[in-house]
N, C-alpha and C positions, 0 to 999 in steps of 0.2 A: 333333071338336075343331078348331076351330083355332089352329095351331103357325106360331111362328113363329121357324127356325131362322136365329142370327144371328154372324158371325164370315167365318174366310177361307173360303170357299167352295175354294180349292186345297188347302186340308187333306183328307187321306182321309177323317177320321173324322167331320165335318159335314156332309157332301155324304151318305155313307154313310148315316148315322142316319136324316136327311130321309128317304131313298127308300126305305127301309120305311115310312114313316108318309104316303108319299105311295101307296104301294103299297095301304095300309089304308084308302085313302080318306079322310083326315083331310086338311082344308083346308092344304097345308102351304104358306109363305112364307118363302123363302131369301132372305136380307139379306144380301153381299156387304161385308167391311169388311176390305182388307188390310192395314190399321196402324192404331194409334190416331188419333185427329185429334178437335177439337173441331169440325170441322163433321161428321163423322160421327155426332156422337153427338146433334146436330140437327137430322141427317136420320132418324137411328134413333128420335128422339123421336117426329119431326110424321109417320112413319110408322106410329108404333104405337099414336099417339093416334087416328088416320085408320081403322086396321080393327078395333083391339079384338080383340084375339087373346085366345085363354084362357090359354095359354102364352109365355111370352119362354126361349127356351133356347140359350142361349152354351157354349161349348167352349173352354177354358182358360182360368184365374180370371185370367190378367195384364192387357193390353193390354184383351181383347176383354171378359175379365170386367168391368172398370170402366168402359167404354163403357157395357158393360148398366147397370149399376149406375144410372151417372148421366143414363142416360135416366130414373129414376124412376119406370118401369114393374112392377108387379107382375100374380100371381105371376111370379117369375124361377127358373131352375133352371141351375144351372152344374155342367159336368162338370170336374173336375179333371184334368190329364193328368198332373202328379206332379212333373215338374221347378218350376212355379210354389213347388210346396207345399215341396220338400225341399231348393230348390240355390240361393233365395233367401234375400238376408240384409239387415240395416238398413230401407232405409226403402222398399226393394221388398216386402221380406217384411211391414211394417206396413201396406202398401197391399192386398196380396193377401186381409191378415186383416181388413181393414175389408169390400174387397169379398167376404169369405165371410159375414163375419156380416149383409149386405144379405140376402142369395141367401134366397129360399124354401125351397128344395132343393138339396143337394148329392148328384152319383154321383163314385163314384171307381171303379175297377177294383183298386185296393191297399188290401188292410186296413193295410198298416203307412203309407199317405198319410192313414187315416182316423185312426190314432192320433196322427199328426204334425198334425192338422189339431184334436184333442181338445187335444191341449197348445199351442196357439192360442186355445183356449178358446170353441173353435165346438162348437155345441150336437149330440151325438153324434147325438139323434136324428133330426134331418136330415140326415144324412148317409147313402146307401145305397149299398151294393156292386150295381153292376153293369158286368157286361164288355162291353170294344167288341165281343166277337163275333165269330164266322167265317162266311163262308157256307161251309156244308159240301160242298153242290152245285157253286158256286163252284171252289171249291179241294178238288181231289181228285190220288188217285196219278195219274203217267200212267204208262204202260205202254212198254217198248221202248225206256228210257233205251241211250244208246250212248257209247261212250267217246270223246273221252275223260272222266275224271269229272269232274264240276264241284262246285264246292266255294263258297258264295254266300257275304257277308258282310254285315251290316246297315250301313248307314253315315248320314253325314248333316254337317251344316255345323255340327258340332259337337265340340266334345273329349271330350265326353263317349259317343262310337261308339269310341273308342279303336282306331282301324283301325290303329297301329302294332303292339300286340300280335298282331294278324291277319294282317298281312305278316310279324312275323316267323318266327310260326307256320310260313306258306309256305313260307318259304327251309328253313326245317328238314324239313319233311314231302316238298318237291319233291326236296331234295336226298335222301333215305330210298328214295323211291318208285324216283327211278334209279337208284341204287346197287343195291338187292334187288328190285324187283319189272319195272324195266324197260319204264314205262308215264305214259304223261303224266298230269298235272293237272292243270286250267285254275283257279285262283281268281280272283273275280271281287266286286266290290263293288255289291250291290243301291242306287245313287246317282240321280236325274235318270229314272227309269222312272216311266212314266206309269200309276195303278193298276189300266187296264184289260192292264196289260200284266203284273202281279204273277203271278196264274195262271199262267199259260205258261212265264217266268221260274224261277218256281220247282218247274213239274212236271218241268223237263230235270236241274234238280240232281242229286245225290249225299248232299247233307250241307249242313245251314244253317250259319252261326256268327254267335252275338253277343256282342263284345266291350263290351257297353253300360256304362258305370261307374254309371246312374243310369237305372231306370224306375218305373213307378206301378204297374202290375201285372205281369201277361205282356205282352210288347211283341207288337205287330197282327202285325208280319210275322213273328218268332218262332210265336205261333198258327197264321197262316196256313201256314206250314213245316209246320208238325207235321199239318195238316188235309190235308196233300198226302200224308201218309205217310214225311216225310222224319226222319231222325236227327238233332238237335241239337246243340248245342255250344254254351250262355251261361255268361256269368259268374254265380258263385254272390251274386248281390246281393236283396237282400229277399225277395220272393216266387218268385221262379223256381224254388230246387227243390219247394214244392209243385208244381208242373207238371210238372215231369222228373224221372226216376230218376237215384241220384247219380251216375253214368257218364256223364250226358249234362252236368255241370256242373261247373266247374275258378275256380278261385282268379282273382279279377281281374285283369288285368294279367301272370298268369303263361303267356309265350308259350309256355315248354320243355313245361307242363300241356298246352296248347292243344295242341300240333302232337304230345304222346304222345297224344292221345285220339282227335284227327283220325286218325292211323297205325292206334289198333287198329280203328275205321270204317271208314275204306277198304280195308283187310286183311281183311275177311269180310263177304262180300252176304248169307247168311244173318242176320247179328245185324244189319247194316241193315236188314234185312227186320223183322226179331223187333221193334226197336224202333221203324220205325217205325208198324207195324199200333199198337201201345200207344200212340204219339204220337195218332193219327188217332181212336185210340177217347176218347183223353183230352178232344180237341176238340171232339167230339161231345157225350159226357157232360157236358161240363163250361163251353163256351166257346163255345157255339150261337149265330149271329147271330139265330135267331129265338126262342130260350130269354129270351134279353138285352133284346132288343127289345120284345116280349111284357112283359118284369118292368116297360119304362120306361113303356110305355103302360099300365099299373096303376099305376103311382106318378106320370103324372099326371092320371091319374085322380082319386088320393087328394087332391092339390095341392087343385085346379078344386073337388072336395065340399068343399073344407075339413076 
């Protein structure tokens, strides 16, 4: 088939997708767009009219979804990332609903963004659950972590990372840890890392945390945490505790929750261990980059037969 993948090409998640399907031997073409503009989307046209791709596939219904849209190209297939769908309001969120009921196909990785996208009154059965994936090769334990521990945070140029609740956390846990156990802990903000560089970063941790107030499904680097063998720590928001057992998940915004769950973490390598083997096997079973990948290339498949 030929694909043709279209948006920020600096986003993880579309650069990523691509190189499976370029890996599969399927003609792929990455289309580069990092903000909306109308001459982009008159370059997007008289390019897609020029190769005739079987597929147009965009990654986030805002900006880049309506770009696709108003190229006028079909089929189209739009991945939702969850904030378009749930943290939109007025005539952002009228824009997003026009460009979903365009779309050929819709993925999401969150059943409650599929529900939030039914009561928009987008036709349920285009819409498929598929996950961004892990590579499990990729991202694995490493071996010979050394102290002192490191403790990661999810972050991002956004309020909704809630990195205050995460530092306060710290102040309480750092203060704990000297006082009774008499040993450092570095916390650190996963910010500006380049994704070749995610592995590595996250095999020297201790322990992930996401303070996220708002995701679509299980967030990439939450997954990829847990594919490493690591312990967790999100907020209890839509979908995450199907993924995590309830110990590994605390009330929004509650740092005093965060920094007692952090404490009993750090306070035994064994139950680190215990959960994170259970994180690792969850990401396997459940959150495969090539499980996921595999499911998109059969849906479009189905797209292309009609």
């Amino acid at each position: 088939m030929k694909i043709v993948f279209f948006g920020n090409m600096n986003d993880v998640h579309t650069p990523k997708w691509a190189q499976y399907f370029i890996d599969k031997k399927h003609d792929v073409i990455k289309i580069h767009e990092p903000r909306f503009s109308i001459r982009g989307i008159f370059r997007l046209r008289n390019i897609l009219n020029k190769i005739e791709p079987h597929i147009l596939h965009t990654h986030y219904a805002g900006a880049w979804g309506l770009m696709a849209v108003l190229s006028r190209y079909h089929p189209l297939i739009i991945t939702v990332h969850g904030s378009e769908v749930l943290l939109t309001k007025g005539i952002k969120q009228w824009l997003v609903k026009w460009v979903l009921k365009k779309a050929d196909m819709i993925t999401t990785d969150g059943y409650h963004v599929k529900r939030k996208m039914m009561t928009m009154g987008i036709d349920k059965d285009k819409i498929k659950i598929v996950g961004f994936g892990v590579d499990c090769n990729k991202f694995k334990p490493m071996e010979n972590k050394v102290y002192p521990y490191l403790v990661l945070c999810r972050t991002g140029n956004s309020y909704i990372y809630d990195t205050k609740t995460f530092w306060k956390a710290a102040d309480i846990v750092n203060k704990y840890l000297e006082e009774n156990l008499h040993y450092d802990c570095d916390f650190m903000e996963i910010k500006n890392i380049r994704p070749d560089e995610i592995p590595d970063c996250l095999g020297k941790a201790t322990l992930y945390v996401s303070c996220a107030l708002s995701d679509a499904g299980l967030s990439s680097t939450t997954a990829e945490a847990m594919a490493c063998g690591l312990p967790v720590l999100v907020s209890d928001i839509y979908s995450n505790s199907s993924f995590v057992f309830s110990r590994q998940y605390f009330k929004p915004e509650d740092y005093k929750e965060l920094a007692d769950k952090m404490i009993e973490i750090l306070n035994s390598h064994s139950y680190r261990k215990k959960i994170g083997d259970i994180n690792r096997e969850t990401i396997i079973n459940g959150n495969n980059y090539e499980v996921e990948m595999l499911k998109m290339e059969n849906y479009y498949k189905e797209v292309v037969n009609g």
